[in-house]
N, C-alpha and C positions, 0 to 999 in steps of 0.2 A: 759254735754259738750255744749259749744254754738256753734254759725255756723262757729266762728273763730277760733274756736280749731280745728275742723273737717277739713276748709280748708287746716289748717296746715298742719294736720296728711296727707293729701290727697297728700299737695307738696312733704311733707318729701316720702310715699309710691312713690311716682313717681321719684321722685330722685334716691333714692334706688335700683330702676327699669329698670331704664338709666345704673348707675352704673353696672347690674347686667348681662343686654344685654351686655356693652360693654368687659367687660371681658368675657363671656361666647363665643364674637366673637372672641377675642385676643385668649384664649384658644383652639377656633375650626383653627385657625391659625396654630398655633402651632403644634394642633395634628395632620394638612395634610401634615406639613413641615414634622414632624417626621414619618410620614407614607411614604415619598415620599425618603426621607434619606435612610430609612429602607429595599424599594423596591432596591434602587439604592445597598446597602450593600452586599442585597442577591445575587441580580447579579452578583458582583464581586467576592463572594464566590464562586459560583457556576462554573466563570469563571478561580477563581484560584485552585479550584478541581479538575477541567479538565486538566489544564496546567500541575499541580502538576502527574495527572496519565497518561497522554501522557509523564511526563519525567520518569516516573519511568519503562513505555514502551518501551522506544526507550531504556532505559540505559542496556539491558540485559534482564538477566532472571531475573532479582532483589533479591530477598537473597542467595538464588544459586549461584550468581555471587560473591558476597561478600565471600564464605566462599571457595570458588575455591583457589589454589597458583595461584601469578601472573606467568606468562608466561617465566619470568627466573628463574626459579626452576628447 
């Protein structure tokens, strides 16, 4: 190989390099967006769990109530 080939290979490496940073950042993007989505998800679970067993709280005794006659029996 002469010094010209070498040069080459050295731009093409460097190129490749660039390319490899910039997606690697796009990527690291990404995965704080989807981390940050993910925390937000949990939360609202967590939020509709709660909601969900304060309703089933206040509704009665919960399946006991269900299998009682109603009240005009």
């Amino acid at each position: 190989m002469n010094t010209l080939d070498l040069l080459n290979k050295i731009d093409e490496l460097e190129i490749k390099s660039q390319f490899q940073e910039e997606t690697i950042d796009e990527l690291n993007s990404a995965l704080t967006r989807q981390q940050q989505d993910l925390l937000l998800l949990k939360e609202q679970v967590k939020l509709l769990a709660k909601r969900l067993e304060d309703q089933r709280q206040n509704s009665g005794s919960g399946i006991n109530s269900a299998i009682e006659k109603p009240p005009h029996y």
